[in-house]
GUMI-317973 format. One record per residue (C-alpha): residue in one letter; x, z, y; residue number from 1. Coordinates in pm, whole numbers. Layout:
// residues N
<baza residu="A" east="X" up="Z" north="Y" num="NUM"/>
...
END
This chain:
// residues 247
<baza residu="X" east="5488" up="2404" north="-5736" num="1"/>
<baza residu="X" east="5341" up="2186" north="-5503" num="2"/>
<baza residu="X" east="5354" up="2381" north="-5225" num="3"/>
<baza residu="X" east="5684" up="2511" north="-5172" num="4"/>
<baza residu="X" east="5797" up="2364" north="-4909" num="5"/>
<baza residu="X" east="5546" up="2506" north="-4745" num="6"/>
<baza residu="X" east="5745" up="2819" north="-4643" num="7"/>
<baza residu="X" east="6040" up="2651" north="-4496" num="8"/>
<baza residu="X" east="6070" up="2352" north="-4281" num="9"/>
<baza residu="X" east="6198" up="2074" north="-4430" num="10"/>
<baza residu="X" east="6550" up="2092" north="-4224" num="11"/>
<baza residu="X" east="6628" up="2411" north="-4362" num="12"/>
<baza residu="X" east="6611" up="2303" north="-4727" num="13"/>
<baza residu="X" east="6788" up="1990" north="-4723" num="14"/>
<baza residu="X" east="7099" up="2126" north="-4810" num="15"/>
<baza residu="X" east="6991" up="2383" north="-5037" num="16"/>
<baza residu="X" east="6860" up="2086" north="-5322" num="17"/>
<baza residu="X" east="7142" up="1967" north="-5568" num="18"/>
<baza residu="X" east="7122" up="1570" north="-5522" num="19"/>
<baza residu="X" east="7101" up="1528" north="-5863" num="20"/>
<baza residu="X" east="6789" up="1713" north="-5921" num="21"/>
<baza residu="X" east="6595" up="1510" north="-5651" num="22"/>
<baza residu="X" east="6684" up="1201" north="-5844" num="23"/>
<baza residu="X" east="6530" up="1321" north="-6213" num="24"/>
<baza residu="X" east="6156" up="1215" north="-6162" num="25"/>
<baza residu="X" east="6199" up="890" north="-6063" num="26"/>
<baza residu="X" east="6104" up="694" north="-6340" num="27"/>
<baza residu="X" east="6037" up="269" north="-6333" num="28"/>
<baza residu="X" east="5985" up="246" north="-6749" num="29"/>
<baza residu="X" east="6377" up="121" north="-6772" num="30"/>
<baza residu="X" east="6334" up="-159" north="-6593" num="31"/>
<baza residu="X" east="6625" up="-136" north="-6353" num="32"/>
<baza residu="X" east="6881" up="-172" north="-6600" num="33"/>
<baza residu="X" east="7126" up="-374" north="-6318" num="34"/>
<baza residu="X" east="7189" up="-29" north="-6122" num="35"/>
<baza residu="X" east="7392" up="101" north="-6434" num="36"/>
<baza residu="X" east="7562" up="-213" north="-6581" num="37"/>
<baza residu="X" east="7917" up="-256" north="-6476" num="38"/>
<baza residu="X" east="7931" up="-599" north="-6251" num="39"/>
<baza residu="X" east="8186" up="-832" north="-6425" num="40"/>
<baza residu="X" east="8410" up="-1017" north="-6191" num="41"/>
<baza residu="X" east="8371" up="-1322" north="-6070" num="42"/>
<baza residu="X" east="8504" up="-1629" north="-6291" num="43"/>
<baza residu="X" east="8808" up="-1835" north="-6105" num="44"/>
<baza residu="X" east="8629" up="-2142" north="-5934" num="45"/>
<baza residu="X" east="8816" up="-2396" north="-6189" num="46"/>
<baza residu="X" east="8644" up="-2209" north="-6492" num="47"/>
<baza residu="X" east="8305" up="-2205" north="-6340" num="48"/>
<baza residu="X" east="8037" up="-2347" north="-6582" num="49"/>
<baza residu="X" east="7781" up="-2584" north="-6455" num="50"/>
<baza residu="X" east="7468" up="-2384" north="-6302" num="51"/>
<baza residu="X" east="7208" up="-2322" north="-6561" num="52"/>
<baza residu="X" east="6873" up="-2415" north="-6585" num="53"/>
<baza residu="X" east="6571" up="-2151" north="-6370" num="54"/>
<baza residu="X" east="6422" up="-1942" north="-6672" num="55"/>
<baza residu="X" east="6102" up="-2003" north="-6746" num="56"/>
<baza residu="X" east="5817" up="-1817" north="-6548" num="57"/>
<baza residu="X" east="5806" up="-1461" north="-6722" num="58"/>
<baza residu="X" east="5497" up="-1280" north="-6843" num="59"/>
<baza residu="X" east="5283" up="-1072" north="-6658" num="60"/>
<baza residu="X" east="5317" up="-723" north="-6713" num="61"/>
<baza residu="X" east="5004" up="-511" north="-6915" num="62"/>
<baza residu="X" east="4838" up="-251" north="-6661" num="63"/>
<baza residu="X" east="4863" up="45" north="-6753" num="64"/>
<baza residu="X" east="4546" up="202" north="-6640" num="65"/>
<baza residu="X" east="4262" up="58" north="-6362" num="66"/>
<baza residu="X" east="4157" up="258" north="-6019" num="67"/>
<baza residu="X" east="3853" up="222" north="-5763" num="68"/>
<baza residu="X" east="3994" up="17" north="-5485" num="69"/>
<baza residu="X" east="3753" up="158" north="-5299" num="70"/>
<baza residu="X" east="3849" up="497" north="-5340" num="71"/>
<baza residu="X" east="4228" up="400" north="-5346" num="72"/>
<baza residu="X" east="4202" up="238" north="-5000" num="73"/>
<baza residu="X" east="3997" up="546" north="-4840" num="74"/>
<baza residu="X" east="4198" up="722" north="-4544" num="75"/>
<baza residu="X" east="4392" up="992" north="-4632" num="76"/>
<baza residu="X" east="4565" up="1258" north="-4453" num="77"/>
<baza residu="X" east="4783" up="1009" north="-4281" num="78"/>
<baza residu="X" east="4697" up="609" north="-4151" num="79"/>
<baza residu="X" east="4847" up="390" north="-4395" num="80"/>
<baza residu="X" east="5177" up="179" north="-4306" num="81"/>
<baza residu="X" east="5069" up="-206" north="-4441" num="82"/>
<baza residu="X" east="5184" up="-522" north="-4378" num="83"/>
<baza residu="X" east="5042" up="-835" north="-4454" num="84"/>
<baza residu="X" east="4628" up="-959" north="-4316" num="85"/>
<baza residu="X" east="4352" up="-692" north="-4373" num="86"/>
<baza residu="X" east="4171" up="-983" north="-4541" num="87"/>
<baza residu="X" east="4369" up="-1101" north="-4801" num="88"/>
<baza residu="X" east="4254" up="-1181" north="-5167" num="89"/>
<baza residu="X" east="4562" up="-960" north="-5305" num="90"/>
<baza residu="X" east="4591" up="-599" north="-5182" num="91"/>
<baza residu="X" east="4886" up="-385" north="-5367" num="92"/>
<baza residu="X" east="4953" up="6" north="-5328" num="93"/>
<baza residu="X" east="5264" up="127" north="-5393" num="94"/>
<baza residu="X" east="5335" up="465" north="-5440" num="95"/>
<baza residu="X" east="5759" up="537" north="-5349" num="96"/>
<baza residu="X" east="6005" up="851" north="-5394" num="97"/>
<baza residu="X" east="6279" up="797" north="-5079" num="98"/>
<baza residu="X" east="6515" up="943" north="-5339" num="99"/>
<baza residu="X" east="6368" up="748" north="-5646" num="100"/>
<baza residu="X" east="6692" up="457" north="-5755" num="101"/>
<baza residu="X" east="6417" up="259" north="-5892" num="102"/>
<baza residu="X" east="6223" up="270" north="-5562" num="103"/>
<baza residu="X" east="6516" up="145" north="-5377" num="104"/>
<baza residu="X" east="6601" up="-91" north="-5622" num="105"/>
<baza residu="X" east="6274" up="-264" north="-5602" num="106"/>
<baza residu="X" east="6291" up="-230" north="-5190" num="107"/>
<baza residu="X" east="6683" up="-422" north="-5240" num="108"/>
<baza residu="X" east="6604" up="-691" north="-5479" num="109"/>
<baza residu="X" east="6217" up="-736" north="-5512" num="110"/>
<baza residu="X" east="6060" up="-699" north="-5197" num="111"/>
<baza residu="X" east="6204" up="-932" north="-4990" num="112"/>
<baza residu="X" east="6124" up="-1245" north="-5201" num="113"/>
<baza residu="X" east="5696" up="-1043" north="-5248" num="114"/>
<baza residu="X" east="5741" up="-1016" north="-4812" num="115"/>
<baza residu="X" east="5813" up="-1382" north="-4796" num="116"/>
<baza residu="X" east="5652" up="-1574" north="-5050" num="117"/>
<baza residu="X" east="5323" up="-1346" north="-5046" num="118"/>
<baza residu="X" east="5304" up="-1140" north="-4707" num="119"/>
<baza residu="X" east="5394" up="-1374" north="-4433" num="120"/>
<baza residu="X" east="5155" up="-1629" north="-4583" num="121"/>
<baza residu="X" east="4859" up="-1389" north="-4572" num="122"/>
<baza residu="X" east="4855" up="-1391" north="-4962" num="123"/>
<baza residu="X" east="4920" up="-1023" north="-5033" num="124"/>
<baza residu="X" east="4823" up="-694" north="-4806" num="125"/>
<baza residu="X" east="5104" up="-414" north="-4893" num="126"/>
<baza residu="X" east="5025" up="-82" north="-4836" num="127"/>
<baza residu="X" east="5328" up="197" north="-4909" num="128"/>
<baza residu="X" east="5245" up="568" north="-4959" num="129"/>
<baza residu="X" east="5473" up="863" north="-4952" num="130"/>
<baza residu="X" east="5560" up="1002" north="-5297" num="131"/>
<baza residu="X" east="5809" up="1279" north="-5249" num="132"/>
<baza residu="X" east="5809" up="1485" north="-5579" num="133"/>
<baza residu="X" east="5727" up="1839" north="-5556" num="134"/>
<baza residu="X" east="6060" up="2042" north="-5521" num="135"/>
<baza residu="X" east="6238" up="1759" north="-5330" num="136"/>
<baza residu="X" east="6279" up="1798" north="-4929" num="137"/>
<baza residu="X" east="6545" up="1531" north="-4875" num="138"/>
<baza residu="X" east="6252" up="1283" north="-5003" num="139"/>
<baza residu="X" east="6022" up="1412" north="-4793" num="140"/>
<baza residu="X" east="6237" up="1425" north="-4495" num="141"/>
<baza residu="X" east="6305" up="1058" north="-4556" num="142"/>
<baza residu="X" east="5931" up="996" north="-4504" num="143"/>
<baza residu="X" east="5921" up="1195" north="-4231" num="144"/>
<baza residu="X" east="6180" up="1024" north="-3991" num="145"/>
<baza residu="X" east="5999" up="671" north="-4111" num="146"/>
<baza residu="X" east="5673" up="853" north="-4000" num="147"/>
<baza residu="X" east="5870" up="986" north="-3648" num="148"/>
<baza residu="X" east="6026" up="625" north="-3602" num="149"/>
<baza residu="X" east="5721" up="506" north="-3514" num="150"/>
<baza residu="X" east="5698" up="112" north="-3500" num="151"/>
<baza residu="X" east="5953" up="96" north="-3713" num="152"/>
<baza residu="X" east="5855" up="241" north="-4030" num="153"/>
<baza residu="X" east="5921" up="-9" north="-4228" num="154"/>
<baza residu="X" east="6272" up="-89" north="-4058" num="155"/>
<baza residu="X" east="6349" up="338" north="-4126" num="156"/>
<baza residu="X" east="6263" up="276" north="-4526" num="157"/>
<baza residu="X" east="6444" up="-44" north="-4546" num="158"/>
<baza residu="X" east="6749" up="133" north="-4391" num="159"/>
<baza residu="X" east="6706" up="448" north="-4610" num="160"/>
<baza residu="X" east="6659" up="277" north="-4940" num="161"/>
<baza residu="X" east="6946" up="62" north="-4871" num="162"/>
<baza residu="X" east="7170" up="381" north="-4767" num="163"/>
<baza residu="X" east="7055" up="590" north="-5043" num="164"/>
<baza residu="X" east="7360" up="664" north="-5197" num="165"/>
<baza residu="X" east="7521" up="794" north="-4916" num="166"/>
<baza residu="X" east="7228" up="1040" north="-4789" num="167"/>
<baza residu="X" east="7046" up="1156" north="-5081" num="168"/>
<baza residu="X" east="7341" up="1226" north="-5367" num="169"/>
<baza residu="X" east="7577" up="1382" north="-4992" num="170"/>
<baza residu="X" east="7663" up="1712" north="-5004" num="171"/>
<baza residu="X" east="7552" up="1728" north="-4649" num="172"/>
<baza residu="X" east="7230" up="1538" north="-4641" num="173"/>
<baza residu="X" east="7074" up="1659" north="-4301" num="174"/>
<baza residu="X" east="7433" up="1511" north="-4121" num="175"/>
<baza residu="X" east="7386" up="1205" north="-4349" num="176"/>
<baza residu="X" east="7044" up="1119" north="-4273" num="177"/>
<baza residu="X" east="7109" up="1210" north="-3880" num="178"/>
<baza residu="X" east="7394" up="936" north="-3859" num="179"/>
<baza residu="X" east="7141" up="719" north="-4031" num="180"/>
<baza residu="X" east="6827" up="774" north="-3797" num="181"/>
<baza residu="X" east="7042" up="748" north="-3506" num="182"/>
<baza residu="X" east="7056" up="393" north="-3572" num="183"/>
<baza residu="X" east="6672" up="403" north="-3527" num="184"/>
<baza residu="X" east="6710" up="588" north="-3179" num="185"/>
<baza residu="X" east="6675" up="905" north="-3284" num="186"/>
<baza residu="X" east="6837" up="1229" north="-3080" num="187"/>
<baza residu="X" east="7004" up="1512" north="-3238" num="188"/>
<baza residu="X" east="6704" up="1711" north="-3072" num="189"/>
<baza residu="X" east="6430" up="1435" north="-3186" num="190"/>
<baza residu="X" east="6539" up="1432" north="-3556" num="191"/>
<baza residu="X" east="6504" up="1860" north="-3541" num="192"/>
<baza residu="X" east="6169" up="1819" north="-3406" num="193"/>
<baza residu="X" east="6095" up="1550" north="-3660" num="194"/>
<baza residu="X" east="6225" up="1767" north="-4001" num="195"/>
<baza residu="X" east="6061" up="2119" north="-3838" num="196"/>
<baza residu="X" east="5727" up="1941" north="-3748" num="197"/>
<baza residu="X" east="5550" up="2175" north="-4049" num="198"/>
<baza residu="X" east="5193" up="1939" north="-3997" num="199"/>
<baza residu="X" east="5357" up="1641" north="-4060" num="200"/>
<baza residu="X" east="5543" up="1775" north="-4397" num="201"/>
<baza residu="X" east="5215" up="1925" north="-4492" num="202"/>
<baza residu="X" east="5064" up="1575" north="-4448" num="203"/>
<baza residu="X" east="5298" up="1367" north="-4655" num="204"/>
<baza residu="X" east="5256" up="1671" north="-4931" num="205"/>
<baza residu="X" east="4906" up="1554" north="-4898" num="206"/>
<baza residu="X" east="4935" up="1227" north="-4948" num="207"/>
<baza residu="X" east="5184" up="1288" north="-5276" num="208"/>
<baza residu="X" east="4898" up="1500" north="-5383" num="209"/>
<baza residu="X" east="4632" up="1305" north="-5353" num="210"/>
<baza residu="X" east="4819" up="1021" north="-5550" num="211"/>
<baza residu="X" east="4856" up="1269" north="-5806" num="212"/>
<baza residu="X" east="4548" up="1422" north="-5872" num="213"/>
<baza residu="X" east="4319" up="1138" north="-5792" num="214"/>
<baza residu="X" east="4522" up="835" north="-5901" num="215"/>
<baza residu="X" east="4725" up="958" north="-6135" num="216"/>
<baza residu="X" east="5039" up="880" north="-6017" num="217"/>
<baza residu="X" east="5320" up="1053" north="-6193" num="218"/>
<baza residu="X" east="5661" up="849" north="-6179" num="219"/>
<baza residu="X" east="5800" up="586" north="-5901" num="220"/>
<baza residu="X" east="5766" up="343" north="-5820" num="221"/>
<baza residu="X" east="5364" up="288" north="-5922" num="222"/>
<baza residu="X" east="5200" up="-32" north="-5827" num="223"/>
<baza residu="X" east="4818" up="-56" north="-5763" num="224"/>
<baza residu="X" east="4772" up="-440" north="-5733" num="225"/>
<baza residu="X" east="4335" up="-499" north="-5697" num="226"/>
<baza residu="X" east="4301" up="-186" north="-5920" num="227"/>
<baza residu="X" east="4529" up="-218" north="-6172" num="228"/>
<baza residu="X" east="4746" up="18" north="-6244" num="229"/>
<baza residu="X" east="5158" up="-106" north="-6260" num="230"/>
<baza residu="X" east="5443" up="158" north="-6355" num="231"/>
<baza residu="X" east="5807" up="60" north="-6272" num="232"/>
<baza residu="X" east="5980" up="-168" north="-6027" num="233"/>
<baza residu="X" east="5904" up="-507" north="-6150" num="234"/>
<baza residu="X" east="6073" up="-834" north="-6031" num="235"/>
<baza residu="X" east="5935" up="-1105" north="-5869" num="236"/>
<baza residu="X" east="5853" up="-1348" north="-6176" num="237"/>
<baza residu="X" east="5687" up="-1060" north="-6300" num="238"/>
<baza residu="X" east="5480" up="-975" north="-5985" num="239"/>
<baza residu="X" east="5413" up="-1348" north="-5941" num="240"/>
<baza residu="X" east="5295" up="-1369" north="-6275" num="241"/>
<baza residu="X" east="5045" up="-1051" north="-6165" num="242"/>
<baza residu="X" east="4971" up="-1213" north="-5807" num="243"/>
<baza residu="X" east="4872" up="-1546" north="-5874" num="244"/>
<baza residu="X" east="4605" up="-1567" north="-6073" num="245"/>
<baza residu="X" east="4431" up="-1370" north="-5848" num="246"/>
<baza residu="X" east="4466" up="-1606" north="-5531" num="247"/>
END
């Protein structure tokens, strides 16, 4: 199962995938209830009650299982995309499906308050992996123009994640994502090479592989944070709650 993209480049699949298959592994535990909930409108500014009081600080999360950061952080078939200082006391691994709602979820309303208040300050050192399940080539191909982009990896995931509704459920994904990346400079002819460059797709396999079989990784988004295992796309109390006892 693993390997069947193998026989095709990645281009030549993406519109051969019903988008709501590439959406059914995702899994973050149920904690992204907000997706699904109908937004209420917005009270009249004359019935607004007062502002209430900050909750209190939530719980941290139980792991769910414990890895070798030593083994976790070992090179794998591609350099890993961090951000953050090399030295700091708080490393976390996240393993992410560019199709995964939870994943972008997390990337929407979690990360940018973990990127501030733990990453600039050379708190936290956050390393992202590719986790494209198997069967799923508009993931992959996700990964792959963030890869191709270069410098701005982490620009290309923001923008995907954010976009995700209208590339991964489209009936015409490879058009969708190719109005996307062209916002990251890409050609028509450098996002072909990109999606038919068979070493790269064979590398980000690799990478989904070796989460799988050596860490365990089975749903998205998973959180390693200093070898504890973390399934589901937390907030930022929680994560806080996780983080700072360990400055």
């Amino acid at each position: 199962m693993n390997r069947i993209l193998s026989r095709r480049n990645v281009l030549s699949t993406l519109a051969a995938m019903p988008a709501v298959v590439v959406l059914a592994a995702c899994s973050d535990s149920g904690k992204a209830e907000a997706e699904t909930k109908p937004v209420e409108p917005a009270k009249p500014a004359e019935t607004a009650t007062p502002a209430t009081p900050a909750e209190p600080a939530a719980e941290a999360p139980q792991p769910q299982g414990t890895v070798d950061m030593a083994e976790l952080l070992k090179p794998g078939a591609l350099p890993d995309k961090s951000m953050g200082k090399d030295d700091a006391k708080v490393t976390i691994v996240e393993y992410a499906s560019m199709t995964c709602p939870h994943c972008a979820h997390f990337n929407d309303t979690t990360f940018p308050d973990l990127k501030k208040k733990y990453i600039d300050t050379g708190k936290v050192r956050y390393i992202l992996r590719e986790f494209p399940f198997p069967g799923d080539p508009r993931a992959a191909a996700g990964f792959m123009l963030a890869r191709c982009a270069g410098d701005n990896y982490f620009p290309m995931v923001d923008v995907l994640f954010k976009q995700q509704e209208n590339w991964a459920m489209a009936k015409d994904a490879k058009d969708a994502m190719f109005q996307l990346s062209k916002l990251a400079g890409f050609t028509q002819e450098s996002f072909n090479a990109c999606l038919t460059d068979q070493k790269l797709l064979e590398q980000v396999k690799a990478v989904q592989e070796r989460g799988a079989d050596e860490f365990k990784v089975d749903s998205t988004p998973t959180f390693f944070i200093n070898g504890k295992t973390y399934k589901g796309a937390m907030s930022i109390a929680e994560m806080s709650a996780i983080i700072d006892p360990l400055l």
